[in-house]
C-alpha positions in Angstrom: 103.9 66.3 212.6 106.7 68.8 213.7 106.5 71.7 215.9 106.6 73.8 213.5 103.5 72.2 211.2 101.5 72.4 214.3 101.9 75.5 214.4 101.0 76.4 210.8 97.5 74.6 211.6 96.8 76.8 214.1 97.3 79.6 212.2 95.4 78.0 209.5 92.1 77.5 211.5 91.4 81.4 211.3 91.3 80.6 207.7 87.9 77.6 208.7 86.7 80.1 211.0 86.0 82.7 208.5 84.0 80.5 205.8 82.1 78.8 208.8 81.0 82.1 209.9 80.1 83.3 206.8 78.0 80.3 205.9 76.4 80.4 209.7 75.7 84.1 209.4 74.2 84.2 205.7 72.5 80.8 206.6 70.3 82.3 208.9 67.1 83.2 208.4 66.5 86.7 208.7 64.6 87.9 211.7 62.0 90.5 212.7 62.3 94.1 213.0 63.3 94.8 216.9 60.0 96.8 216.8 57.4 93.9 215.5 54.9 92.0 217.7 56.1 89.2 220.1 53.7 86.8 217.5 55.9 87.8 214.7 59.1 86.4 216.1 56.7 83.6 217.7 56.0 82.8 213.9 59.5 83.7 212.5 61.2 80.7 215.5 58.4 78.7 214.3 58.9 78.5 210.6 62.6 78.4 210.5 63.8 76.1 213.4 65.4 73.9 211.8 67.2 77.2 209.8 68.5 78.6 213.0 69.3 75.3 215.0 72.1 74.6 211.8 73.4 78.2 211.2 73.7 78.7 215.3 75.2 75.2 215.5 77.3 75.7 212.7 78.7 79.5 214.5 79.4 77.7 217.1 81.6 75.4 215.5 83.2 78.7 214.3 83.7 79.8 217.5 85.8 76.9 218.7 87.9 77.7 215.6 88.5 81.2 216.4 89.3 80.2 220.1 92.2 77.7 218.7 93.3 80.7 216.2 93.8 83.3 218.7 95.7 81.1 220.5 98.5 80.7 217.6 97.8 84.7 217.3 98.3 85.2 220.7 101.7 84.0 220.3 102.6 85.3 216.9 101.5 88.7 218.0 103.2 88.6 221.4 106.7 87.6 219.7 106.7 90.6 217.5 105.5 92.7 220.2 108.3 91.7 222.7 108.5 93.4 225.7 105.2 93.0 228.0 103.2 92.0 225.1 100.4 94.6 226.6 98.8 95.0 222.9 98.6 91.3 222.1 97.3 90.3 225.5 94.3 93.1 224.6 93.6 91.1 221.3 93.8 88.0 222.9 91.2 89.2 225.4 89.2 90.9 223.2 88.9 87.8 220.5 87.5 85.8 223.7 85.8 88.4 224.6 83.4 88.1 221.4 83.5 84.5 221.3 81.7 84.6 224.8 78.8 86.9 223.7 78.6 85.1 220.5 77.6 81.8 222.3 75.3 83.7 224.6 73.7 84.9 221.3 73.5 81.9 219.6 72.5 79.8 222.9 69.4 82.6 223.1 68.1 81.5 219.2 68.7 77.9 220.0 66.8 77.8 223.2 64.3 80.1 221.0 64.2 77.3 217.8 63.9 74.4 220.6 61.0 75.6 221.8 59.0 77.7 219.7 55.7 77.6 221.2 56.1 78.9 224.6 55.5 82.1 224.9 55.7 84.9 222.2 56.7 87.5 224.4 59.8 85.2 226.0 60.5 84.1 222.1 60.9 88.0 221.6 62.8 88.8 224.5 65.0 85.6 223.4 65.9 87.5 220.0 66.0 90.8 221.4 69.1 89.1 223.8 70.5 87.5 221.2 70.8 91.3 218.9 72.3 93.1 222.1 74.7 91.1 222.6 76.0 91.5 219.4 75.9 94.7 219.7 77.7 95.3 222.5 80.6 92.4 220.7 81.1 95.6 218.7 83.4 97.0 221.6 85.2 93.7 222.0 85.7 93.3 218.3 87.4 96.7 218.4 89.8 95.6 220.5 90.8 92.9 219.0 91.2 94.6 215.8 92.9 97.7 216.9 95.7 96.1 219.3 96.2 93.5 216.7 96.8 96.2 214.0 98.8 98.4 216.3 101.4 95.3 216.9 101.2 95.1 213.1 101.9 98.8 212.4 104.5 99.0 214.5 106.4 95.8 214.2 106.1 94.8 211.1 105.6 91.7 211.0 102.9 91.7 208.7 101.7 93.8 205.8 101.0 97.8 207.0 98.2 97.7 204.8 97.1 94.6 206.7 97.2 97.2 210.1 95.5 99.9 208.2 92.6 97.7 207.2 92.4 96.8 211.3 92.0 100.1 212.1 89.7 100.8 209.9 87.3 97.7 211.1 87.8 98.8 214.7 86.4 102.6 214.0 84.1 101.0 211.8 83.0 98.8 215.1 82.7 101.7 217.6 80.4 103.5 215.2 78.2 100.0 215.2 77.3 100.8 218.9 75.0 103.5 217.4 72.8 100.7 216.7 72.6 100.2 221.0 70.3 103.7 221.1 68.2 102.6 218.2 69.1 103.9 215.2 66.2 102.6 212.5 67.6 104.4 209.4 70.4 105.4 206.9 73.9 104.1 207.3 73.6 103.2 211.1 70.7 100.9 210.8 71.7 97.5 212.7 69.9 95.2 210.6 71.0 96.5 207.0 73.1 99.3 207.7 76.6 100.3 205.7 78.6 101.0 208.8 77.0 97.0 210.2 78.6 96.0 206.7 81.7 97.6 206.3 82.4 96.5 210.4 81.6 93.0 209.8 83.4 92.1 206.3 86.8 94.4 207.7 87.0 92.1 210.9 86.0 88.7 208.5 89.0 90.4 205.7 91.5 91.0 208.5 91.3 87.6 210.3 91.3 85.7 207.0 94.5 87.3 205.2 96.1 87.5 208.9 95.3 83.7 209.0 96.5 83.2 205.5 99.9 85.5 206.0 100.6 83.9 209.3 100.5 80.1 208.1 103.2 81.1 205.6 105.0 83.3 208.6 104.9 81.3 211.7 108.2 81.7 213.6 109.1 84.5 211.4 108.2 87.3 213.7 110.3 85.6 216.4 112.9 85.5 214.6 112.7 88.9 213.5 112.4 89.7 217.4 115.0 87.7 218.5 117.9 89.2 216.0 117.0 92.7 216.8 117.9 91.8 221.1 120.8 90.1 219.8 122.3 93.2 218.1 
């Protein structure tokens, strides 16, 4: 292989990433409420260990995916960017960023499904870890999503609808954080809630068509970059 089909690969693993994910975060079994007894979640790591083992094991897998993708991002972003490349190296960081608190979540349930009869109140705290971590990815995701959709909007080197979608899953991201103080109903409900939804499915749409338009683009946006120093 070529440098340049290398290079369409690792665009192309954003594409994996996504369908893992999807599979690893619809696989799971659903959890407890955050307000249930510790024996609840005692019962819930009991009766689906082998559930959560796959779908955290699977994530992970995910996760290594995503790593390799922002990688070719990285650079696709930086070379329509040009100068510092300030707003690629923030969704760069913030991409790793998630990544890092996504294992630490998924490490929490797997440590949780290994060993689900020590203590209820450790298997609860375990879950509860897991949740807030994920909550708190909702800053990191909307980083990635809004400095990879401000490169977009103002380079062009992919769709502006593609940019506009971004933005919209990076305010949709910050309002997740509502979810931190506890909200237990109506659209910012963490488990269930419209706002959860509408964050989760923009930042799975924007990497997927980003994945999908990049494969078809690589060395494009350079190219673009380079004849516009040139003249």
């Amino acid at each position: 292989m070529n440098e340049r089909q290398w290079e369409r690969l690792g665009a192309a693993t954003g594409i994996l990433f996504v369908v893992l994910l999807v599979i690893s975060a619809f696989g799971t079994p659903t959890p407890p409420d955050l307000n249930d007894p510790p024996l609840k979640f005692a019962q819930w790591f009991k009766d689906h260990q082998d559930g959560i083992r796959m779908a955290t094991f699977i994530g992970t897998f995910a996760g290594f995916l995503f790593l390799w993708f922002l990688g070719s991002l990285r650079s696709f972003l930086r070379a329509a960017e040009g100068g510092t490349g300030r707003l690629s190296s923030v969704a760069f960081a913030g991409g790793i960023a998630t990544v890092a608190l996504a294992t630490v979540g998924s490490t929490c349930l797997t440590v949780g499904a290994l060993r689900p009869t020590t203590t209820p109140f450790i298997l609860q705290m375990l879950a509860d870890v897991n949740f807030y971590v994920l909550a708190v990815g909702g800053f990191t995701l909307a980083a990635y999503l809004a400095a990879g959709s401000m490169v977009i909007l103002r380079s062009g080197a992919l769709p502006a609808w593609l940019g506009g979608l971004g933005v919209l899953g990076a305010i949709a991201q910050l309002l997740t954080e509502i979810a931190i103080f506890g909200s237990k109903t109506g659209p910012f409900n963490p488990k269930d809630g419209v706002v959860v939804f509408i964050g989760f499915i923009a930042f799975l749409l924007w990497t997927l068509i980003t994945s999908i338009l990049m494969t078809g683009r690589v060395g494009a946006a350079g190219a673009v970059r380079s004849a516009e120093i040139s003249s």
